[in-house]
Every structure is written in C-alpha cells, then in structure tokens.
C-alpha positions as CSV (number, residue, x, y, z in Angstrom):
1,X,-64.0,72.2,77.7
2,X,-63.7,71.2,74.1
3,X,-66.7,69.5,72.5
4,X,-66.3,68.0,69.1
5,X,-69.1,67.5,66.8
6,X,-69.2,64.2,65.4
7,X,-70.3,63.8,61.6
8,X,-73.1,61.4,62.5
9,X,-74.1,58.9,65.5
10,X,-72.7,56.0,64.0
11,X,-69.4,57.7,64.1
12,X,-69.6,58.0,67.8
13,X,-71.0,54.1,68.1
14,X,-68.0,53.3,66.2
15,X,-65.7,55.6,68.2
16,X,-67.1,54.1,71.5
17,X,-66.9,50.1,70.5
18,X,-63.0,51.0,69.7
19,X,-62.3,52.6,72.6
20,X,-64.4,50.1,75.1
21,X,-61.9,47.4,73.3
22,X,-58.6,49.2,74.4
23,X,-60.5,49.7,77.8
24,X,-61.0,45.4,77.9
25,X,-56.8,44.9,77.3
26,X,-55.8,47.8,79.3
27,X,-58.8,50.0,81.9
28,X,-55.8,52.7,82.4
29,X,-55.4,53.2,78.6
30,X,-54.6,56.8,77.6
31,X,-55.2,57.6,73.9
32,X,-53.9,60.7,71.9
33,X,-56.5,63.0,70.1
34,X,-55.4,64.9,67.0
35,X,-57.6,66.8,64.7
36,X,-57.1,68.0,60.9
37,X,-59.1,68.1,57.7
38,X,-62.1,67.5,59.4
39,X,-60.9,64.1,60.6
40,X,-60.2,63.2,64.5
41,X,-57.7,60.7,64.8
42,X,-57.1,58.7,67.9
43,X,-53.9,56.7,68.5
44,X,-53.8,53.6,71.3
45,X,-51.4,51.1,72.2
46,X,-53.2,48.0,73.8
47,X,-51.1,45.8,75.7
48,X,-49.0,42.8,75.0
49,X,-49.5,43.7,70.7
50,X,-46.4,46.0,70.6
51,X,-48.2,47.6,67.7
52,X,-50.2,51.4,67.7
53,X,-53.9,51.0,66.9
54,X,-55.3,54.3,64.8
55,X,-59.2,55.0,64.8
56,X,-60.8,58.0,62.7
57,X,-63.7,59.4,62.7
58,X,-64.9,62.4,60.8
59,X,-66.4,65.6,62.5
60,X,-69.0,67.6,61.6
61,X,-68.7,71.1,60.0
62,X,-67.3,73.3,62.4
63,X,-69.8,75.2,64.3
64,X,-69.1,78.8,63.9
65,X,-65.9,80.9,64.6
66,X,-65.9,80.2,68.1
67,X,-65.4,76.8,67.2
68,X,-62.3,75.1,69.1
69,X,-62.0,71.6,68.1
70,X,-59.4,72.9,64.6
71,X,-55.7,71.2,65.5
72,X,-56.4,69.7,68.9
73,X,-53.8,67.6,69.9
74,X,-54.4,66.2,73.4
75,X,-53.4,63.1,75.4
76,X,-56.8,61.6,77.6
77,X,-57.6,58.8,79.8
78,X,-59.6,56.2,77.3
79,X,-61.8,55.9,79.8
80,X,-62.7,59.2,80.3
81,X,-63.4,60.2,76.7
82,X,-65.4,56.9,76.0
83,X,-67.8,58.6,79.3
84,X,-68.0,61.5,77.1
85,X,-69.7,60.1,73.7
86,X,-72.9,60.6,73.6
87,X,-74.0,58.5,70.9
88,X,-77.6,60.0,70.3
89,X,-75.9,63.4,69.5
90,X,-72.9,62.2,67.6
91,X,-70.7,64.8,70.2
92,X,-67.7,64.0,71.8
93,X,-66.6,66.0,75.2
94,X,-62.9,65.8,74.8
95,X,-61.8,65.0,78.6
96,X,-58.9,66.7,80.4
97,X,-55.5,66.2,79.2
98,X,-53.3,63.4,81.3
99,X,-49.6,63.0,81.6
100,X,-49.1,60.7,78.4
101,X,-47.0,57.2,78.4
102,X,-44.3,57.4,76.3
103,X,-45.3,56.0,73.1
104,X,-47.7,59.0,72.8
105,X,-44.9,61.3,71.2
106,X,-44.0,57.8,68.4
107,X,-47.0,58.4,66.2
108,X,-46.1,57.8,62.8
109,X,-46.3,60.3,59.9
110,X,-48.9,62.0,58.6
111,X,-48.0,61.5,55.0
112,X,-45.6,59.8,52.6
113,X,-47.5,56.4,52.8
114,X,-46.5,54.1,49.9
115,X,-48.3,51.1,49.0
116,X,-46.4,47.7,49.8
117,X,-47.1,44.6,48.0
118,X,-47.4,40.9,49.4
119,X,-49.5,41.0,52.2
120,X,-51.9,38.2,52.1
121,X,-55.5,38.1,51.1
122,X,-57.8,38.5,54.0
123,X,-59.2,34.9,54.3
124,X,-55.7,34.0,54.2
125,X,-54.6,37.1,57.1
126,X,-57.4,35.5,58.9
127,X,-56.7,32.3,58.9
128,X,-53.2,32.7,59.9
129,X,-54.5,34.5,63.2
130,X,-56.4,31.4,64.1
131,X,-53.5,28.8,63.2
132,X,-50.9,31.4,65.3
133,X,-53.4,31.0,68.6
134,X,-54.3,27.5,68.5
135,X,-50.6,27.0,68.3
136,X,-50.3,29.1,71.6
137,X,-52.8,27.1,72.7
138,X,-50.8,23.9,72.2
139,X,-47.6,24.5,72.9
140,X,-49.1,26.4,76.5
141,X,-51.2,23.2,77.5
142,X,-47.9,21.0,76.5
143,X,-45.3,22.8,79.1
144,X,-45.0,20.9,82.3
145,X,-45.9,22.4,85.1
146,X,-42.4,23.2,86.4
147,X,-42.0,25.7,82.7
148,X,-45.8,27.1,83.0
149,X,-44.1,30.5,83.7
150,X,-44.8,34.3,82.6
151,X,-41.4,33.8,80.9
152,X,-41.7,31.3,79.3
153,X,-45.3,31.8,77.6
154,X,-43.9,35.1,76.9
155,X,-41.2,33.6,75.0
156,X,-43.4,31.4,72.8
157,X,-45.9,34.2,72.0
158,X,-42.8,36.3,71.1
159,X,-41.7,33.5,68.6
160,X,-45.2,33.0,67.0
161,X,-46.2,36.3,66.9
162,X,-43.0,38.0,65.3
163,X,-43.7,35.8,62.4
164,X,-44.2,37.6,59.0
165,X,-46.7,37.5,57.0
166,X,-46.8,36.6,53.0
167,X,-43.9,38.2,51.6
168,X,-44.0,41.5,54.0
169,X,-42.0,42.3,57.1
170,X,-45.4,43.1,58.6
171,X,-45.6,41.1,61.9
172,X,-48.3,38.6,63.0
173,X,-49.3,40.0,65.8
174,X,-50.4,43.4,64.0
175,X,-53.4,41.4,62.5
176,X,-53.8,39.8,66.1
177,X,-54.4,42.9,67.4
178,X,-56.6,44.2,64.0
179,X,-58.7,41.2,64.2
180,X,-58.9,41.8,68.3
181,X,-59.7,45.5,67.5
182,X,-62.8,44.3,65.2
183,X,-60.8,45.9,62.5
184,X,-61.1,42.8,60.5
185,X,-64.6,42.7,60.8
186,X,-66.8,41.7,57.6
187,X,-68.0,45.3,55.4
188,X,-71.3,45.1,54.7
189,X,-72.1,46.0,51.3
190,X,-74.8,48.7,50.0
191,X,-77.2,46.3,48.5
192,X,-79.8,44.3,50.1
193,X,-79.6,40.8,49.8
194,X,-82.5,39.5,47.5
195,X,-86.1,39.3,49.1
196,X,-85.4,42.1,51.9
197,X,-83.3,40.5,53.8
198,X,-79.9,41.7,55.3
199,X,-77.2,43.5,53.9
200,X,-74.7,40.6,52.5
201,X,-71.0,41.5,53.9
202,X,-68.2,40.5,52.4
203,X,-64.2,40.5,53.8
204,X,-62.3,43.9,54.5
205,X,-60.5,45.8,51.8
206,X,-57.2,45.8,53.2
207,X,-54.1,47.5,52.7
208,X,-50.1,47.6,53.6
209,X,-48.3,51.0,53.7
210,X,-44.9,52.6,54.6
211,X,-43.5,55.4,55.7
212,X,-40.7,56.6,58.1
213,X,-39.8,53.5,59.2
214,X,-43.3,52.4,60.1
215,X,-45.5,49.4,58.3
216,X,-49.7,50.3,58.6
217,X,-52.6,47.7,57.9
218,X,-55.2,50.0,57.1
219,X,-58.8,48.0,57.2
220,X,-62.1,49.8,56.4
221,X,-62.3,50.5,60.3
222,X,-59.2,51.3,61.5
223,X,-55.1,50.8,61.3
224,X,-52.8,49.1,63.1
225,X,-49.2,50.0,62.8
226,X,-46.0,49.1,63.8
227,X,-42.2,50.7,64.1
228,X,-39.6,49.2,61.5
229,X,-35.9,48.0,63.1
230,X,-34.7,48.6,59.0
231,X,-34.4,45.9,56.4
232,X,-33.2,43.1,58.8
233,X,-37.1,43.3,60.6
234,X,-38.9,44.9,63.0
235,X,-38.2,46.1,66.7
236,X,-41.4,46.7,68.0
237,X,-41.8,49.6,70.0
238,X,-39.9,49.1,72.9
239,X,-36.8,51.4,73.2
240,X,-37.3,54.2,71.2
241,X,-36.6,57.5,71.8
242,X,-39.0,60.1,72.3
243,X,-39.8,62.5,70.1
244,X,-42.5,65.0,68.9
245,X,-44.7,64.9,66.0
C-alpha cells in the first residue's frame, strides 16, 4: 500500500473538493495517478464535458529511501482514493489499481506547451458560460413535448457547447466544465482587505496552451483539456485510439 505525503492539509482539502465533484457527475469515476518532480497529478474525465480535467497537488519531501510514491502511475476508483485523504495529516493512501476506461491511456503530454493567444478575459469566459446555459435552458423549455427527447437535447447541447471561444478553437464546454470543476473560482489575494477583514479575491489568471494535438485551460486550480481534430476544429475525445503515455 502506497501512501503519499501531501505538501500540506490544504493540498489534501483541495484534492478532496476536486475529486467529490467528479464523484457528483459520475459515482463510478476512475482517475489516473501519476507522480514526478514532486508533483501528483490526477487526470478525470466527468461525464457529458468530452474534455480531461487535470488536478495537482504537490507532495511532501520524500520520506526516506524506502519511500515508494517516486513515478507512480496508477488507475483508482475516485471514490476510493477520495476515502483515503485524510485531510488533518495532508496523506493520501493511494487505493488499489482498477481496470481503467479507455481514455486513461489519452493523457496529453507532459511538455512542449505553447502559449496560444485569444482566449477571452475571464469575466468575459464567464459570462459566456452563463449565456450558453440559459440558452439550453430556453430552447429545452421551448421543445414540444413530442421533441423533449435524450436526442434531441443532446443535439442542442452539442450545438452550444462546441462553440469556440474568442478567437481560439478551444470549445465552450471546456470552461463549462472548469467553471463546474470550481476551477474558475475567484483567487484570493495575499493582502487583507483594509480594517481586518477578509482577503479581497479577484478573477483567475488564466491561460490557453498547446501541445500534440491537445488545447489546455490552465486556471490557478486546475486544467481542463481537450483533444484537437487539426486545424478544421476539434473532435472531442470519442474515437481515439488507445495509446500509452
């Protein structure tokens, strides 16, 4: 059984709200572990986004040379791993390893990230979010009752969210599913606010990359990314061969 050490206890609190929100989409959610440079990354796919969500939190020193937890690379019931944080200690008991679904060998790359211009500013990502499910909203109340189908609201939330946003080929629904993640969540700043009170927050930094065919929106607590279809848009994540990272 492989413990890990997490760097402090708000790692682990932060490690356990991401995985209870994959639990809330999906409560058969496997996640893949992988550990390097002192960093554990864990990689989920909740349902319905198409998109791979990407949390990391940073480990401890290692505890001595019997210390296991260097290169782990391990596919684990969400469930089971969120049972083993315990958040007092900042330690994570890495569960047993579970037959994993097929997107598990699809990570993306490790490195080669290049910065692309054009996404939106925050406010604006935001706001788009909220416009894109009010729409859903509208046009889902507006069917009549013969068209109120899985289909057919599947069709609809296929339209709105494939939509690009600013002048990327990154897909709406990838800051659905950040803003669903709580990756779009206000950063509280370092400074008190004047007269005690609490810390003032202010909106995510937040960034577009490439790599190997893959778009990443990397927020200050966490990254969602998504597989590229080329220059003509995106595909999704449906389809795709299998192959190991």
């Amino acid at each position: 059984m492989t413990v890990l050490a997490l760097a402090d206890a708000g790692e682990a609190a932060d490690l356990a709200a991401f995985l209870a929100r994959l639990i809330h989409y999906d409560r058969a959610a496997a996640v893949r572990l992988q550990t390097g440079g002192g960093v554990l990354a864990v990689f989920g796919r909740p349902p319905s986004f198409e998109v791979l969500a990407i949390r990391t939190a940073r480990l401890a020193a290692p505890a001595g040379p019997g210390d296991t937890s260097g290169g782990l690379d391990i596919t684990v019931s969400a469930g089971d791993l969120l049972e083993g944080i315990d958040e007092e200690h900042g330690t994570l008991t890495v569960p047993a390893a579970v037959t994993g679904p097929p997107w598990a060998g699809l990570l993306p790359p490790r490195g080669g990230w290049q910065r692309v211009p054009g996404l939106p500013a925050p406010e604006a990502l935001l706001r788009a979010v909220a416009a894109a499910v009010a729409e859903f909203r509208a046009r889902d109340e507006a069917l009549p009752p013969e068209r109120r189908t899985r289909a057919e609201r599947d069709r609809i939330g296929r339209e709105i969210w494939s939509r690009t946003l600013g002048d990327t080929h990154l897909p709406l629904r990838a800051a659905h599913a950040a803003q669903s993640l709580g990756f779009l969540r206000p950063v509280r700043t370092a400074v008190l606010a004047a007269g005690g009170g609490p810390h003032p927050t202010e909106p995510p930094a937040l960034t577009l990359l490439s790599a190997g065919g893959w778009l990443r929106l990397r927020t200050p607590y966490g990254s969602v990314a998504v597989r590229t279809g080329g220059p003509s848009g995106l595909t999704g994540l449906s389809g795709l061969t299998v192959t190991p990272v």
